[in-house]
Structures are given as C-alpha cells and as structure tokens.
N, CA and C of each residue as an Amber inpcrd file, in Angstrom:
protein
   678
  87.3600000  56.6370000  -4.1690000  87.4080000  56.8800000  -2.7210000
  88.5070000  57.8960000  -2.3980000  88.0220000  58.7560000  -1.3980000
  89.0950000  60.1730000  -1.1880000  90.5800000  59.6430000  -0.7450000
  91.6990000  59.6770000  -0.9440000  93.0320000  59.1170000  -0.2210000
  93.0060000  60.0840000   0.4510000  92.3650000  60.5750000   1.9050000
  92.5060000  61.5880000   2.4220000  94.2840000  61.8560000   3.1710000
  94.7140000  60.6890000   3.6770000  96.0920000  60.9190000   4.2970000
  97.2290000  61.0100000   3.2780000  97.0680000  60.5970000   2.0650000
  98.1130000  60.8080000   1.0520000  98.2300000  62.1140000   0.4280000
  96.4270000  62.7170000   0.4330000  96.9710000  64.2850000  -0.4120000
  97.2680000  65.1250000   0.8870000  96.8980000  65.0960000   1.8390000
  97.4100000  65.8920000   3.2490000  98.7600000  66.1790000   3.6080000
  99.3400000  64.2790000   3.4220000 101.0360000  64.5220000   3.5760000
 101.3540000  64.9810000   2.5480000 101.0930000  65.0400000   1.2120000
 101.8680000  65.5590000  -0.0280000 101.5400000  67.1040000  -0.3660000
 100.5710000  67.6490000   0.4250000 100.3010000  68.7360000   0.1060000
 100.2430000  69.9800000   0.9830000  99.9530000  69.6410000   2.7710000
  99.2040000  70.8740000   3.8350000 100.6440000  70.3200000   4.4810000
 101.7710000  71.4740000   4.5340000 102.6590000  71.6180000   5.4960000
 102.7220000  71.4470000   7.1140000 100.9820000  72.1730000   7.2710000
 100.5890000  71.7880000   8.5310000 100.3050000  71.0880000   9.2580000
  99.7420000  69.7520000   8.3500000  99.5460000  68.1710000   8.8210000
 100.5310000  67.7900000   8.9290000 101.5640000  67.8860000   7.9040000
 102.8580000  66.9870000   7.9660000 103.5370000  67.4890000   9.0390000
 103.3900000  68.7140000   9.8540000 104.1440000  68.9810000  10.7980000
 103.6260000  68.4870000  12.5880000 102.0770000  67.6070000  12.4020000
 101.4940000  67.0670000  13.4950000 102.1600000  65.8430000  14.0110000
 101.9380000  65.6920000  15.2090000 102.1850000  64.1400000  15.8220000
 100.9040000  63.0480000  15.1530000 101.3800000  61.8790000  15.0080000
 100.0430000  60.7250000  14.9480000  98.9370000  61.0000000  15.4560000
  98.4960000  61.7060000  16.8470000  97.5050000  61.3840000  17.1820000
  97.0700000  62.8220000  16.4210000  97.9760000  63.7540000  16.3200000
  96.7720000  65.1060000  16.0100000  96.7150000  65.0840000  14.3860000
  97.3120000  64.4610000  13.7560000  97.2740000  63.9830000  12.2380000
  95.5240000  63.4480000  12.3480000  95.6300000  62.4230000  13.1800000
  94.2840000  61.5280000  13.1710000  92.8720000  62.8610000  13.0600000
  93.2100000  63.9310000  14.4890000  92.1000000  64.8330000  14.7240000
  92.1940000  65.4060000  13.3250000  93.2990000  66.0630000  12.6860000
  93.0480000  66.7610000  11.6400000  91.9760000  66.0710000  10.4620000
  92.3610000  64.7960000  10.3140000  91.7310000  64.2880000   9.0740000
  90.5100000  64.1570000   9.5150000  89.8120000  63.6390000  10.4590000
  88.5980000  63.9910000  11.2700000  88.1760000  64.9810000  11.0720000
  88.4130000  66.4220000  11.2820000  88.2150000  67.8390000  10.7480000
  87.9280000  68.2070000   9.7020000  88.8010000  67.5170000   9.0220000
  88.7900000  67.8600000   7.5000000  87.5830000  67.0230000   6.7760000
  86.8690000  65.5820000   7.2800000  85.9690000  64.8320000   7.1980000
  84.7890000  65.3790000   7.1700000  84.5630000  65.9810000   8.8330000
  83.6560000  66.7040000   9.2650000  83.1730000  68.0780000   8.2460000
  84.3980000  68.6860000   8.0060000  84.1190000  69.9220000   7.2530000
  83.1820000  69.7830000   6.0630000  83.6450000  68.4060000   5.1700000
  82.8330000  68.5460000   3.6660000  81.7970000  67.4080000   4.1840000
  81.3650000  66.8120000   5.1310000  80.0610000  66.5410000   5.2770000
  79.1120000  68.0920000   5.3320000  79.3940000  68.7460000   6.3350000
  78.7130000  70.1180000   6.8060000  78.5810000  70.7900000   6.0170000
  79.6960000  71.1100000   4.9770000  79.5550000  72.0780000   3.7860000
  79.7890000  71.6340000   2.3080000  78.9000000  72.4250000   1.4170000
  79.1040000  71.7840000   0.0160000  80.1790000  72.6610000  -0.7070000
  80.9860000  72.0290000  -1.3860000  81.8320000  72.9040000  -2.4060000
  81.6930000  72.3960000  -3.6950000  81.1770000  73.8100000  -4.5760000
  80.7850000  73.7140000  -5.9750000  81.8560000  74.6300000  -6.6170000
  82.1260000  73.9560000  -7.4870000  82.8200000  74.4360000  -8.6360000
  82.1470000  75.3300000  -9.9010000  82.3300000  76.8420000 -10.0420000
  81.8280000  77.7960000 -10.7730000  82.9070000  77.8250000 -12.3080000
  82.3920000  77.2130000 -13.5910000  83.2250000  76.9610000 -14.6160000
  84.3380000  76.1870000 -14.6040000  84.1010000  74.8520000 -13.4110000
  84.9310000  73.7670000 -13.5470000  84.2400000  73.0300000 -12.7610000
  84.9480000  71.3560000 -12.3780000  84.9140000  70.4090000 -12.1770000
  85.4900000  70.3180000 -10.7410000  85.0430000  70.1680000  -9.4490000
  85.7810000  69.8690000  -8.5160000  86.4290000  68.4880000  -8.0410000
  87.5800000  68.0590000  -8.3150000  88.1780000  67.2210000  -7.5440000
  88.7160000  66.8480000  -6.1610000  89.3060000  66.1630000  -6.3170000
  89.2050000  65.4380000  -4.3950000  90.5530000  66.7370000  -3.6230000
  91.2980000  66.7850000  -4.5870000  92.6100000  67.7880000  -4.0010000
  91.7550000  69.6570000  -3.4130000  91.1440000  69.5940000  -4.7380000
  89.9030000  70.8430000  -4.0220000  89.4850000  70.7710000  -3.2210000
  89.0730000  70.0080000  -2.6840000  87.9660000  69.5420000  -1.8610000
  88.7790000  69.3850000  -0.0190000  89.7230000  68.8370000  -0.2210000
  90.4950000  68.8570000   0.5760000  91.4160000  70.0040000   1.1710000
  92.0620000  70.6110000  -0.1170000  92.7120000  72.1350000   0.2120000
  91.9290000  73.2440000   1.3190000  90.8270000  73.2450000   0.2920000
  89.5250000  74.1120000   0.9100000  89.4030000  73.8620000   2.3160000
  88.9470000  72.3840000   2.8110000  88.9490000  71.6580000   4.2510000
  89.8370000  72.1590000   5.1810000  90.6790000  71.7840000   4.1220000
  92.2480000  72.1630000   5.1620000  92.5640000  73.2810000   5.6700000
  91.8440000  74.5070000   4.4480000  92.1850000  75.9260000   4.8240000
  91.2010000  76.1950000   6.3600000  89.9040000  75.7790000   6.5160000
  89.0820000  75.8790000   7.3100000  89.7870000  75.4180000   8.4710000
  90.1090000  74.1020000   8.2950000  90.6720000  73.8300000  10.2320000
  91.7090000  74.1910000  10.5690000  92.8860000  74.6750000   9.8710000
  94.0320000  74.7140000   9.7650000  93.5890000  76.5010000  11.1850000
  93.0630000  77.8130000  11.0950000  92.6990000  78.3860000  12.1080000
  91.7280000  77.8650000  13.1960000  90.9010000  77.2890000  13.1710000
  90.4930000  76.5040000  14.6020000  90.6710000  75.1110000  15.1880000
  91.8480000  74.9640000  14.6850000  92.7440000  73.4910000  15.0750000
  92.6890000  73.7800000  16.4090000  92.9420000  74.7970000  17.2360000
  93.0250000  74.5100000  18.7550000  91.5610000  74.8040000  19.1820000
  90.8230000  74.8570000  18.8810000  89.4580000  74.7170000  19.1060000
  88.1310000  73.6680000  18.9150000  88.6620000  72.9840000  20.2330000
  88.0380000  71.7490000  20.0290000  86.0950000  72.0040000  20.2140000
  85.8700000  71.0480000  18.7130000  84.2490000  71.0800000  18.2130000
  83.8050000  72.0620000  18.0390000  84.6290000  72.8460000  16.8010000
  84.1580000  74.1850000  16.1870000  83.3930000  73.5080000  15.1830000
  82.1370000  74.4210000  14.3870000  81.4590000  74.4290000  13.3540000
  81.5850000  75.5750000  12.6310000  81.7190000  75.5210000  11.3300000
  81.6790000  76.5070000  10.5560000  80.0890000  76.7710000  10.9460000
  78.9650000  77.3540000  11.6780000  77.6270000  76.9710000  11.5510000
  77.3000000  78.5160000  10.6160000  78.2170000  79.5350000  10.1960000
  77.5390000  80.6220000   9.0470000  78.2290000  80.3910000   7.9150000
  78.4110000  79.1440000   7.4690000  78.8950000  79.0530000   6.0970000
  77.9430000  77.2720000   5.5230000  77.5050000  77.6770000   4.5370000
  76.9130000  76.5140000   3.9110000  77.6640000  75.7450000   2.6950000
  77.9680000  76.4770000   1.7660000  78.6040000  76.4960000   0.6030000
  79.7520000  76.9480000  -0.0220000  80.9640000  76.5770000  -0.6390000
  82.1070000  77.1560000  -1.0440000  82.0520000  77.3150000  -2.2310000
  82.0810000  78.3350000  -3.3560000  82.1980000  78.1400000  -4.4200000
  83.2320000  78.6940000  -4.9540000  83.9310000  77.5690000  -5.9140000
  85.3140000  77.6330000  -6.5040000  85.4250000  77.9960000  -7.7730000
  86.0770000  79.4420000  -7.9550000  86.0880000  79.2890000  -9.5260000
  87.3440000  79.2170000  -9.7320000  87.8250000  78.9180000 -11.5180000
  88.7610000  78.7900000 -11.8970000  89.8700000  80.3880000 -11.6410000
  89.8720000  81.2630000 -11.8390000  90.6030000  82.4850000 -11.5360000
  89.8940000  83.3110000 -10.3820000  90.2860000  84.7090000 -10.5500000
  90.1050000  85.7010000 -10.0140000  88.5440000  85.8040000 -10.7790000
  87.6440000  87.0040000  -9.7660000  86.5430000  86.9330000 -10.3970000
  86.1820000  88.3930000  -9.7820000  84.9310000  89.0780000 -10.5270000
  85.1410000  90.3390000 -10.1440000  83.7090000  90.6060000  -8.7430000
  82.9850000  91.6730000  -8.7240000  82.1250000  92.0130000  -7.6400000
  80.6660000  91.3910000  -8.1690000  80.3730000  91.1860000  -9.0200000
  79.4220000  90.9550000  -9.9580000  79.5970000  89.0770000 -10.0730000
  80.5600000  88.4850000  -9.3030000  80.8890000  87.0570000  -9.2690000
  80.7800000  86.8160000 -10.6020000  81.7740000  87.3390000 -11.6870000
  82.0890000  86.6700000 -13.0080000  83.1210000  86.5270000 -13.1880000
  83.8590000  85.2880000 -13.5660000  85.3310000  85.1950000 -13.6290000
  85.6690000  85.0870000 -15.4240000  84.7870000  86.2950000 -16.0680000
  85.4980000  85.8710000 -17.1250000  85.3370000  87.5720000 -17.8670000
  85.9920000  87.8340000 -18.5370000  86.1120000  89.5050000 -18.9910000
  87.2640000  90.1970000 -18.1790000  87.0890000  91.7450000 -18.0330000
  87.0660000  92.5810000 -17.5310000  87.5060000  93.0360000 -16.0130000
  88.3630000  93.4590000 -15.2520000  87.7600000  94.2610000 -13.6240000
  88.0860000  92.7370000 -13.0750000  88.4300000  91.9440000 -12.8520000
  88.8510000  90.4340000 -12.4260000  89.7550000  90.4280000 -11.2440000
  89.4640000  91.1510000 -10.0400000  91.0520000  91.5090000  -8.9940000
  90.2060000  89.7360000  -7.8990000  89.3270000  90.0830000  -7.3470000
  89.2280000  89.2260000  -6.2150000  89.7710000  87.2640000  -6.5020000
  90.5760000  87.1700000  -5.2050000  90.9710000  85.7590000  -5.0450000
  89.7310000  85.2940000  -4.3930000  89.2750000  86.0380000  -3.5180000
  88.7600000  85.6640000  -2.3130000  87.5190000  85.9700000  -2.0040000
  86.4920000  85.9260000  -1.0020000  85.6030000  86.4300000  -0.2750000
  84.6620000  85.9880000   0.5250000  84.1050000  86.5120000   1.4990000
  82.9960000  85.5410000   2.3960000  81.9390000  86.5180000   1.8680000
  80.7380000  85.4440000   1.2650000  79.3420000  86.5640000   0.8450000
  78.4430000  87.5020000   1.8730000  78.1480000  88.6590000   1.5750000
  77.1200000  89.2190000   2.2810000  75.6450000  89.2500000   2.0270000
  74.6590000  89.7600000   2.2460000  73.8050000  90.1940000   1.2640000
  72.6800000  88.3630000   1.1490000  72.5330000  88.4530000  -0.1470000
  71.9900000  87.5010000  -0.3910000  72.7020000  86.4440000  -0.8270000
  74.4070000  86.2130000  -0.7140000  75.2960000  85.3920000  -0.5640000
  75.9460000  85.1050000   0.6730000  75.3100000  85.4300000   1.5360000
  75.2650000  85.4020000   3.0570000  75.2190000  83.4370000   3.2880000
  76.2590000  83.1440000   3.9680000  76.6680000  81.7510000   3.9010000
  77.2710000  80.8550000   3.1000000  77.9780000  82.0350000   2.3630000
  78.3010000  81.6880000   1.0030000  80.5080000  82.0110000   1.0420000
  81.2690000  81.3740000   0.6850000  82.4910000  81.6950000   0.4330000
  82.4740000  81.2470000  -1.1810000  83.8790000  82.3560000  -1.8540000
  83.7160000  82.3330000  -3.0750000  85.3700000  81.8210000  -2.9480000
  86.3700000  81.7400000  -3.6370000  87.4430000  81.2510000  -3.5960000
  88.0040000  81.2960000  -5.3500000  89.3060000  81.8080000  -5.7980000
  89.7990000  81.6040000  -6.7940000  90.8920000  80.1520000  -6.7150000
  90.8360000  79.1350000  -7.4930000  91.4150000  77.6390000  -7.6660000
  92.7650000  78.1330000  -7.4170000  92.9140000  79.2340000  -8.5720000
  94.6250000  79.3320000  -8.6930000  95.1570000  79.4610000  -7.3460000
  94.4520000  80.7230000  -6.3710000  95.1980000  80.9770000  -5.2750000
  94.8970000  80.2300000  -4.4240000  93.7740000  79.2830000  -4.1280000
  94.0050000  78.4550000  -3.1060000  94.9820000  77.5580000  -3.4630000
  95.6130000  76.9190000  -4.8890000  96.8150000  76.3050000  -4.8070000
  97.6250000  76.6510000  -4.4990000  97.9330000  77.9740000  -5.0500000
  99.5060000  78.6250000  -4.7320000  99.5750000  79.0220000  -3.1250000
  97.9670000  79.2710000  -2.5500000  98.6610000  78.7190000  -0.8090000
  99.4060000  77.9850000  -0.2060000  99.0690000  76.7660000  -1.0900000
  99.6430000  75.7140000  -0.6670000 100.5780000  75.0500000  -0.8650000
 101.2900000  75.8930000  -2.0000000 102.3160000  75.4900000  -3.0260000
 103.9880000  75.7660000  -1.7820000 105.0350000  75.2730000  -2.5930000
 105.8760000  75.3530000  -1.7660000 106.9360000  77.1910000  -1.9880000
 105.9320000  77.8900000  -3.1220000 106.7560000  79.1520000  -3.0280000
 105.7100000  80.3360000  -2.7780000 104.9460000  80.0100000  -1.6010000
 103.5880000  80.8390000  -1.4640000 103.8730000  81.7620000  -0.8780000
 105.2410000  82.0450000  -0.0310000 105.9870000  82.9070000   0.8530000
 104.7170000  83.2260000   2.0760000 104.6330000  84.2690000   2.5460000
 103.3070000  84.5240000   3.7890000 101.8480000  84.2130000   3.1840000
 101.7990000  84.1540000   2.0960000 100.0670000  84.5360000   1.4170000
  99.4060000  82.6890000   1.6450000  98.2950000  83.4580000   2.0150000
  97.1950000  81.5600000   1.6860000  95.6250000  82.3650000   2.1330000
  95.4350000  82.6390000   0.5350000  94.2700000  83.4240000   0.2750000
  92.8130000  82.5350000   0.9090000  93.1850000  81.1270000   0.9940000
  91.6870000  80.8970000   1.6490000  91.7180000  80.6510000   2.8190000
  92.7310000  80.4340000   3.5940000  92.9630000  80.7220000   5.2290000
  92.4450000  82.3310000   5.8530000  93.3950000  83.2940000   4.3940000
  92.5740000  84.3390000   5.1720000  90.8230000  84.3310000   4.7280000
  90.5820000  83.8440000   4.1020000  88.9130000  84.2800000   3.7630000
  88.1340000  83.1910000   5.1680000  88.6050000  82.1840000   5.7940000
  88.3800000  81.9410000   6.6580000  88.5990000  82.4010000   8.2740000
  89.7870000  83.1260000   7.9150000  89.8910000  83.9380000   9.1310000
  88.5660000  85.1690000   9.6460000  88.1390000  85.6690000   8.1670000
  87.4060000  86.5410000   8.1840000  85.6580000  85.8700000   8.6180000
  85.4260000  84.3360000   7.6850000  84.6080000  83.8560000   8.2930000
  84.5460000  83.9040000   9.7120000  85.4610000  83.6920000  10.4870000
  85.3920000  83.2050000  12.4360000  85.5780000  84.5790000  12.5020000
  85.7460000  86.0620000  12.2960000  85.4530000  87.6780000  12.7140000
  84.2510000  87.8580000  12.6950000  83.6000000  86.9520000  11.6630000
  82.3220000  86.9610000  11.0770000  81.2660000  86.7640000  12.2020000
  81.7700000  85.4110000  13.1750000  80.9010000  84.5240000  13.9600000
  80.0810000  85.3520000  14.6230000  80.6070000  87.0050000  15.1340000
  80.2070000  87.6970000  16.1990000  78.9690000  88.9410000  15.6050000
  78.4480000  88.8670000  14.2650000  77.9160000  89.6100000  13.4870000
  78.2750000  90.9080000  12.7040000  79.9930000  91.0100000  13.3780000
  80.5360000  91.9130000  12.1660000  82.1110000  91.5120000  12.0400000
  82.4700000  91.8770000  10.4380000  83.9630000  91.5330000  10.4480000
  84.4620000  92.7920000  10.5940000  85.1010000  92.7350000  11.8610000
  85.9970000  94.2880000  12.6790000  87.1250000  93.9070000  13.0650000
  87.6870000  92.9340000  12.4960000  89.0350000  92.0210000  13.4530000
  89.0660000  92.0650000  14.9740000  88.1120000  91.8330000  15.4010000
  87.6180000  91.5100000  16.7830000  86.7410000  90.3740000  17.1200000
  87.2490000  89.3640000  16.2610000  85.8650000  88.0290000  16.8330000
  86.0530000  87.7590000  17.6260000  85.0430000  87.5800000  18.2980000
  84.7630000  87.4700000  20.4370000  85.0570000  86.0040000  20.7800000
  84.2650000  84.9130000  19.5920000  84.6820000  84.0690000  20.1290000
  85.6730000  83.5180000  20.2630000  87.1060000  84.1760000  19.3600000
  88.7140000  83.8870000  19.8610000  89.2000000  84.8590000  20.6810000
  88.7170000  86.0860000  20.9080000  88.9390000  87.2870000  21.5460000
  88.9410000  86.9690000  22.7020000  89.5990000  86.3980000  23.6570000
  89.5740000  86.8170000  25.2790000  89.8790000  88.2450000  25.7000000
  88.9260000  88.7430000  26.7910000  89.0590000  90.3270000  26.7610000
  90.2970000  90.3330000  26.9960000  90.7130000  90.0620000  27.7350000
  92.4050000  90.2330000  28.1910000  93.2610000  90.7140000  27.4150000
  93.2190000  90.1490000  25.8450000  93.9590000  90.5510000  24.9950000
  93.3760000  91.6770000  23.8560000  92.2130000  92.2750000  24.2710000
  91.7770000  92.9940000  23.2840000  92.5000000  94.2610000  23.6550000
  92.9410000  95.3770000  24.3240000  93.3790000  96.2230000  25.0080000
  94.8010000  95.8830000  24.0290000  95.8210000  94.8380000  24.5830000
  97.2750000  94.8020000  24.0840000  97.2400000  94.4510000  22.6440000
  96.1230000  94.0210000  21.9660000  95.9240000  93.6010000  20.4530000
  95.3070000  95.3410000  19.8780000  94.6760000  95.8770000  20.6360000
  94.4880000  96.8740000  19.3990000  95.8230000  98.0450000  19.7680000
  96.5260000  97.9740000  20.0920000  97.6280000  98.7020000  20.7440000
  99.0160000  98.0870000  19.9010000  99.1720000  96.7080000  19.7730000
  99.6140000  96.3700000  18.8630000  99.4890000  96.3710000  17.1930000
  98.1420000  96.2180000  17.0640000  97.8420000  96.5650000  15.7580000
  98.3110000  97.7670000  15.0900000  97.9450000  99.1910000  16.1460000
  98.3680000 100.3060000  15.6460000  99.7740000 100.5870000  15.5180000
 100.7540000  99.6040000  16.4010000 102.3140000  99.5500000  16.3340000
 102.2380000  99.1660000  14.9480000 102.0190000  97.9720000  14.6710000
 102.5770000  97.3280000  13.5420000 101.9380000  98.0480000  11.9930000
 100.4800000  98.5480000  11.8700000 100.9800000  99.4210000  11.1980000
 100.9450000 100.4520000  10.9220000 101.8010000 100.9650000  11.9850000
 102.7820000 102.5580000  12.0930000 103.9970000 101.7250000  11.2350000
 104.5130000 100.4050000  11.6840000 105.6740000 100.3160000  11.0960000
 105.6900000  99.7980000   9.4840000 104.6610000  99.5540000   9.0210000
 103.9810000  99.3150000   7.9900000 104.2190000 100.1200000   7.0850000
 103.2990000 101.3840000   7.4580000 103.5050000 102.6420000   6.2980000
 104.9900000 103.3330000   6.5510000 105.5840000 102.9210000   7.4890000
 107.5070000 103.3760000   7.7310000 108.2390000 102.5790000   6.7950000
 107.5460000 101.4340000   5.9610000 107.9270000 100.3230000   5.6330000
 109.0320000  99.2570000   5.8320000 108.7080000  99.5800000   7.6800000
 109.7590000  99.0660000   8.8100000 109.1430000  97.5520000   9.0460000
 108.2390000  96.9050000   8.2590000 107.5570000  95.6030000   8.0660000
 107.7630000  95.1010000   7.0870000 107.3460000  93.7780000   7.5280000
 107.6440000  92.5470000   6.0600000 105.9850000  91.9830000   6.1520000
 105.1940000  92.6670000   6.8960000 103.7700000  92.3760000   6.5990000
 103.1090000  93.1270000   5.9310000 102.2810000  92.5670000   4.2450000
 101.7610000  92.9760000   3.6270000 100.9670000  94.3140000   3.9260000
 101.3100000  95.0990000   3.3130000 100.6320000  96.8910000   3.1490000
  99.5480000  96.5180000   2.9580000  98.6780000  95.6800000   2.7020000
  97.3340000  95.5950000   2.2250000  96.7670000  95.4530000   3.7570000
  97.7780000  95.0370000   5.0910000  96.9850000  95.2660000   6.1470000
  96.4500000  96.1970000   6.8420000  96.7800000  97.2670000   5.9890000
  96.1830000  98.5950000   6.5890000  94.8960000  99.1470000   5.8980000
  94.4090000  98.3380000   5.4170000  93.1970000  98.5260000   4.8360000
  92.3940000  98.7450000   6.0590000  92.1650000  97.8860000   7.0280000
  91.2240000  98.4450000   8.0510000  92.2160000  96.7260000   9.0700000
  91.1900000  96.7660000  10.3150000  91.6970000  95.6270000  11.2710000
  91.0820000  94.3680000  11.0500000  90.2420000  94.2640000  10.0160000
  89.8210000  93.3530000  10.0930000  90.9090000  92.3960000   9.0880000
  91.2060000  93.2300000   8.2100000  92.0710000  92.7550000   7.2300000
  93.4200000  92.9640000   7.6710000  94.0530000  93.7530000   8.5400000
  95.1140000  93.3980000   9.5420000  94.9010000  91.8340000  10.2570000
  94.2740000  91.3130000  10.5100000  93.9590000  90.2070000  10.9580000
  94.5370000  88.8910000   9.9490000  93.2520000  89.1050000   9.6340000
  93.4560000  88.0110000   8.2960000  94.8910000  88.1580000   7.6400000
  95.7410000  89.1390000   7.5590000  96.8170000  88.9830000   7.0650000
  97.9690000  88.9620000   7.7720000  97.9160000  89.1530000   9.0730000
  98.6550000  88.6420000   9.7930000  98.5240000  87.2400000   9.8770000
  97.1970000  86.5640000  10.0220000  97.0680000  85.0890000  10.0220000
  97.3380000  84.2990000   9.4380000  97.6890000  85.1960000   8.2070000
  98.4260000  84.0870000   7.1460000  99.7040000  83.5100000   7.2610000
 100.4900000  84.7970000   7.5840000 101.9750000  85.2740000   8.2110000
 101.9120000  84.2980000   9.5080000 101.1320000  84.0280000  10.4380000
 101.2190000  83.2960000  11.5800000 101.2360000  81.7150000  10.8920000
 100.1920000  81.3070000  10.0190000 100.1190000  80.2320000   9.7820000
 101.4240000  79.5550000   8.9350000 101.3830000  80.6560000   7.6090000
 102.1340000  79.8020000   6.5720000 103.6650000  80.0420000   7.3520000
 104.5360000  80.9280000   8.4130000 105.5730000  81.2720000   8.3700000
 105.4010000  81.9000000  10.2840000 105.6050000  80.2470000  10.2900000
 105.6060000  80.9680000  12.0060000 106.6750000  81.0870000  12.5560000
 108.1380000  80.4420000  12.3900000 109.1360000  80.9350000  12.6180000
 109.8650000  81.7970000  12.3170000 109.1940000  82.6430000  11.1630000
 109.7050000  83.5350000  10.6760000 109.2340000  84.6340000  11.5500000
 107.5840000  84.3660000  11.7290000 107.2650000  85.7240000  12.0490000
 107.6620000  86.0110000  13.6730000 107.7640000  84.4960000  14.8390000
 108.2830000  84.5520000  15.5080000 109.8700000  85.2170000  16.1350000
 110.5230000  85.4680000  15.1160000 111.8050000  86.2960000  14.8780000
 112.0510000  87.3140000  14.9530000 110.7780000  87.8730000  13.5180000
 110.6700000  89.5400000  13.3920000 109.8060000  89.9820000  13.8280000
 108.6800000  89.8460000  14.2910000 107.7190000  90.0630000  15.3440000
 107.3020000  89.2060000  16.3110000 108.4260000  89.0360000  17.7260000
 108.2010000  87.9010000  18.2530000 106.6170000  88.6220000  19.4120000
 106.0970000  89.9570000  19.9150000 105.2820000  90.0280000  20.3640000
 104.3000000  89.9780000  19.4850000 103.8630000  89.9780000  18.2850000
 102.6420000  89.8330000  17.6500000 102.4360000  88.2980000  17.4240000
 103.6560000  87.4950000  17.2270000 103.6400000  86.2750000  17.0930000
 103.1360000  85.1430000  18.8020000 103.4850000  85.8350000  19.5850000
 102.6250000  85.6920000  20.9140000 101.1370000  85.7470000  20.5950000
 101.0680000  86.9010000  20.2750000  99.6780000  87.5700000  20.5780000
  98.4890000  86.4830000  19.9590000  99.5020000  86.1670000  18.2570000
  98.2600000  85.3690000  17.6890000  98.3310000  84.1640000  18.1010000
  99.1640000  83.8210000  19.1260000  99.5270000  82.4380000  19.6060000
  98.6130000  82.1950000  20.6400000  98.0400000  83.2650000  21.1200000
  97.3000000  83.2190000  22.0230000  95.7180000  83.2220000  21.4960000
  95.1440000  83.8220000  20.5700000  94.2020000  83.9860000  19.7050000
  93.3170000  82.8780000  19.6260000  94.8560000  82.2930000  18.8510000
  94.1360000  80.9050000  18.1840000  94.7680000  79.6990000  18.9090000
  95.1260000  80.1260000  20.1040000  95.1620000  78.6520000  20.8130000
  96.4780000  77.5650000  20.4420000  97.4110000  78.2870000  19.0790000
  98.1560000  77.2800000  18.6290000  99.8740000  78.0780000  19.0540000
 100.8540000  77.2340000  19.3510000 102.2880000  77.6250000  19.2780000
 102.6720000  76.9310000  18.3430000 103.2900000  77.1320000  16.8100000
 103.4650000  76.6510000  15.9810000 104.7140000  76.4900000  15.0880000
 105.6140000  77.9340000  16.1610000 107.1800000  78.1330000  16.1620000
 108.1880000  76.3450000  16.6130000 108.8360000  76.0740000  15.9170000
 109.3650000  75.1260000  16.3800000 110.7030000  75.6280000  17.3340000
C-alpha cells in the first residue's frame, strides 16, 4: 500500500512547506493524478517513490488551480537515464532529461529517473527537470508551446510578461543573471525555466528578481516567498 504522506514529507519540499489542510488537497492531487495517468517504466521497474515524484512534479504548477486535469497527457514514461530523439536510452547522442511527445507520441511525457530525483534532491539548486516538462505540458493546453498558455495567461499580464521576458534575457546574454542561458532558447523555454527558479527557489528568486518573481506569482496563482 502507497505511504503516500511519509514519502511527500521525506521527499517534496513543497508539501512540507503546506498547512494541514493544503497538505490534505495536495495528497488528493497527487491521488487524482496516477488514477488519470499511467506511468511506465522504459528499462526499469517503477516504484511507489516514482510514482509519486512524477505526481508531485504535475501539481506542484497548478496547485493554485482548483480542479485542473492534465486532460492532454495519458502516459508518463520513465527511463533510467538521459535518452536520445529516437527515445533510446542506451548508446550514443543521449542529451534529453526530458520531454512532452509530439507527433505520434502526442499525450505522451518521457522523463529521465536520474533527473527527476536530483529535482528533488536537496542539492538540485534552481533545476527540477520534470516540473519544467510539465510546465511545458499546461503551454501545451492552448495548442502550441509559445510560453503563452492562455489558460494561466490573464491578458493583463501578457503585454508586462513579454516586455519582461525580453529584459531578463537581455540580462542573460550580459550575464547580468543567475537564470539558466538555456532560457534563451526561445519563450517557451524561458518559461519553463524560470518556473523552476520560481518553484524550487522562491526566495531566492524573490530577491534577485523581485518583478519577475511577481509576475510568476501571478501566473500561477501561488506566493511562495516566505
């Protein structure tokens, strides 16, 4: 039987930082999640801590969004490492942690074991590779990932968010930031990697970027700065 409240407190920083009653909603969430979706293990065995991490990464961005469904994701599949474009985690070309499928893996998330632990681990610094592959799922909701998903997007903030984006990275390539260079890949992935930075390190980022740390405060519904 799953000890769902024992691996939560020993493991998701973010539960342990809830009151009783929103501890209760979380584990509820996290319940809900692996009824709705299956997670298979690609060259391993999934256990209950998998199973849960994964969960956790999912509600942990629509915690302030009460009776979200993942409803474009069916399946998670976990492999043991990095794996390449060709979904083989063994040889050669091996970079991806992460990904939400397109194509004919459309409803599909892929996930490397190692890095969803070391998300969660206590020296993960900003990174939590399956928070962002879920961030990108909910960009997803609106039929493209552009770091503009509508359904967290209130217009209000789309105007001061893409205005900000281009601040932060201008200060990026100045290397006047402590947010990963990989966010300038495009905005969608500015997103997702800011979200990590919001989630795993919100007082931090509240400090050194206290207007972006607004911004995603507003996003996702959560203030998470103590």
């Amino acid at each position: 039987m799953l000890d769902l409240k024992a691996i939560l407190e020993e493991n998701v920083d973010f539960y342990q930082n809830l009151n009783d009653e929103k501890k209760g909603l979380f584990e509820h969430l996290v319940i809900q999640f692996l009824s709705e979706t299956r997670v298979e293990g690609v060259g391993l065995l999934i256990n209950d801590l998998d199973k849960v991490l994964i969960a956790s990464s999912a509600v942990i961005p629509v915690f302030g969004f009460p009776g979200w469904h993942y409803k474009n994701l069916s399946n998670v599949l976990l492999y043991p490492n990095t794996f390449n474009q060709e979904f083989q985690f063994e040889g050669g070309e091996r970079q991806i942690l992460g990904m939400v499928g397109t194509g004919y893996m459309n409803g599909q998330m892929l996930l490397s074991k190692e890095a969803l632990y070391r998300g969660f681990s206590e020296n993960n610094g900003k990174e939590n590779t399956a928070i962002h592959e879920f961030v990108h799922l909910l960009d997803k909701t609106d039929g493209a990932v552009d770091g503009f998903p509508e359904i967290l997007m209130h217009h209000k903030y789309s105007e001061p968010r893409l205005k900000m984006i281009h601040q932060e990275m201008n200060l990026i390539k100045r290397g006047k930031s402590d947010i990963d260079p990989y966010a300038l890949t495009n905005e969608a992935e500015f997103l997702a990697v800011a979200a990590e930075y919001f989630f795993e390190k919100p007082e931090q980022l509240k400090d050194k970027r206290p207007e972006l740390y607004d911004l995603l405060s507003k996003i996702f519904l959560q203030d998470l700065a103590k």
